[in-house]
C-alpha positions in Angstrom: -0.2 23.2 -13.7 0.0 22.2 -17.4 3.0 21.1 -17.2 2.2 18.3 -14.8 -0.5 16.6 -17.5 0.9 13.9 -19.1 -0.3 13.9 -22.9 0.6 10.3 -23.6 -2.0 8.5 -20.7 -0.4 5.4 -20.7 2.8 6.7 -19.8 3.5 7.4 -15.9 2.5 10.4 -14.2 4.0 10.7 -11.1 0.9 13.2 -10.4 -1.8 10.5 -11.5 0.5 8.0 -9.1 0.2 10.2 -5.9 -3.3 10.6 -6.4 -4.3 7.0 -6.3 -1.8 6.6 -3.6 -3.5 9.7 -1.6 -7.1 7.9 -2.1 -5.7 4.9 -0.7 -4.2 6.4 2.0 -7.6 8.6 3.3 -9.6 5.4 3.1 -7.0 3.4 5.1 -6.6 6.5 7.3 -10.7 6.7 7.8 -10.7 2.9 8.2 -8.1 3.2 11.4 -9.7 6.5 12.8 -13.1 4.5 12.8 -11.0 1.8 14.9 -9.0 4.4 17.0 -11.7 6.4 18.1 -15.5 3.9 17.9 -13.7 0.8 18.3 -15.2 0.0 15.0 -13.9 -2.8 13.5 -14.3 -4.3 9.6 -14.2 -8.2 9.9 -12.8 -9.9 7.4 -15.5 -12.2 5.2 -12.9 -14.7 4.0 -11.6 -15.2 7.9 -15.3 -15.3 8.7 -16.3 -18.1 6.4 -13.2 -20.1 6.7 -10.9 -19.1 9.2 -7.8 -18.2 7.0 -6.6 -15.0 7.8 -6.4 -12.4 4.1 -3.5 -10.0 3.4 -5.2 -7.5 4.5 -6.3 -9.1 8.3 -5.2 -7.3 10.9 -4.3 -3.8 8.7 -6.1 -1.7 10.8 -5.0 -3.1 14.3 -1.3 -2.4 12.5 -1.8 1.0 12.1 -3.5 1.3 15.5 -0.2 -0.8 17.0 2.2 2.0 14.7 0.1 5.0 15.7 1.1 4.1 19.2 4.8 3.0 18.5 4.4 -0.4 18.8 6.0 -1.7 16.0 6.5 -5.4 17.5 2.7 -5.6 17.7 2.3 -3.8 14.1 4.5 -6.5 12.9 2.6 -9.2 14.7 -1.0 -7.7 13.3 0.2 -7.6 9.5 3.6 -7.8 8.7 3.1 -7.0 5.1 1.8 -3.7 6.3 4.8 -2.5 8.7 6.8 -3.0 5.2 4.7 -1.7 2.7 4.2 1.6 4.3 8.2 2.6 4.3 8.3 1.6 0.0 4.8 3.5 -0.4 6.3 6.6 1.4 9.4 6.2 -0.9 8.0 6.1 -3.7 5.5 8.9 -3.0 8.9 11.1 -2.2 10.1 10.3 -5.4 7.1 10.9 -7.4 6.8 14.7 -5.4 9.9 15.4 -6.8 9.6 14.1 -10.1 5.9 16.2 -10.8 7.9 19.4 -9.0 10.2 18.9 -11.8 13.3 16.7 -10.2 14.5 13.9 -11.2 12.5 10.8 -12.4 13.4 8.1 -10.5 12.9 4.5 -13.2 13.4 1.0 -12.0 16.2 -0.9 -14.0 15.8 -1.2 -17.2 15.7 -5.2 -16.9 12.6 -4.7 -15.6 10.9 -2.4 -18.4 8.3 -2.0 -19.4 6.8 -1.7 -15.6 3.8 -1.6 -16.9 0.3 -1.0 -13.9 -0.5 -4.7 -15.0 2.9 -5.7 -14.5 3.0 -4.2 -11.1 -0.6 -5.1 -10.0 0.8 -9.1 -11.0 3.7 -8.7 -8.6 1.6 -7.1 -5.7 -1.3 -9.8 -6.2 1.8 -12.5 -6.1 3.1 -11.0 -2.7 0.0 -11.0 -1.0 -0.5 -14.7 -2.4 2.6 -15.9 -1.0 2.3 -13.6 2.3 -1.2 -15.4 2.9 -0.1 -19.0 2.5 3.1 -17.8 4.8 0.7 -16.3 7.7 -1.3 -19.2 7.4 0.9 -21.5 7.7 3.3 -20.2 10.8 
């Protein structure tokens, strides 16, 4: 297990990755069991207030739609969902190689240093741009 702790903190760990990905996960997970099984529902304050419809609206009727196989209806619910989940589950496979001691996979070196800011800027732009796009359509 010692080898898996990365002295240098502000360097990736592929273990420190797939935890924060595994706590975002059981909340989303909790989240859609509370909707599966209680028919509980979390409304959305900014769709409340104003009637413009987040990034994250209609998440948890997604993973309701992909529980059941209905991708078209996923899609419909959040589309920024149905994709994110195939690149999370990628790149959780490639950090549970890299902390069993495989291969690290890097992006391109163009786009080095990916730094968490870096990557927390080009999530936060997505969502931006995916928002306007719902919105819009």
């Amino acid at each position: 297990m010692a080898d898996l702790v990365d002295p240098d903190p502000q360097s990736f760990s592929p273990v420190r990755a797939l935890a924060k990905l595994l706590g975002f996960t059981a909340v989303g997970a909790a989240v859609a069991a509370g909707h599966l099984i209680f028919d509980w529902g979390l409304p959305c304050p900014l769709l409340t207030v104003t009637g413009i419809q987040c990034p994250f609206c209609g998440s948890t009727r997604a993973v309701g739609a992909l529980l059941a196989g209905d991708l078209a209806a996923a899609w419909q619910f959040n589309a920024l969902l149905v994709l994110a989940i195939p690149l999370l589950a990628a790149c959780a496979l490639a950090w549970i190689v890299e902390a069993l001691g495989g291969p690290a996979v890097r992006p391109p070196v163009a786009w080095r240093p990916m730094t968490q800011t870096r990557v927390y800027w080009i999530v936060s732009a997505v969502c931006v741009v995916f928002m306007v796009v719902r919105n819009l359509i």
